[in-house]
C-alpha positions, -999 to +999 in steps of 0.1 A: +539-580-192+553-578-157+569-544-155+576-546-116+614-553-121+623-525-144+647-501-133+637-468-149+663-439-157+660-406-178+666-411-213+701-390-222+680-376-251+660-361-227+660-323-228+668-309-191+635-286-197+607-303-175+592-312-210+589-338-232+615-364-212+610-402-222+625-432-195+637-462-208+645-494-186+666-519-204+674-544-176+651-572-184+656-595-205+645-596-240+627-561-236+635-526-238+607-504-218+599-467-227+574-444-209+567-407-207+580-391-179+549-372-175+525-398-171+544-430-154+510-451-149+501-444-189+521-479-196+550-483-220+560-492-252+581-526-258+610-532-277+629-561-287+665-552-280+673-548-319+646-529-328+656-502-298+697-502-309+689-491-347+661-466-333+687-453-314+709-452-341+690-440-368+690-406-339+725-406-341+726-407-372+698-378-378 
């Protein structure tokens, strides 16, 4: 998968610590990108779109 066009930002779940931060990059299509903070060059998971909005929801909902 060709990463090179994903724009990367802190996730807002993110604690402000220096710790366990995640970024997510959700600009290309058909894909939702997440990689530790920590360790940018470790690769990233994939998600289809769906899959990422009830993740994110289920957190909400927690």
């Amino acid at each position: 998968m060709d990463l090179t066009g994903a724009r990367w930002r802190k996730s807002t779940r993110s604690g402000n610590n220096g710790g366990n931060c995640v970024e997510v990059a959700d600009n290309l299509p058909g894909v939702v990108l997440v990689r530790d903070t920590k360790d940018r060059d470790g690769g990233a998971l994939a998600f289809a779109p769906d899959a990422w909005r009830a993740f994110v929801a289920g957190l909400t909902r927690a």
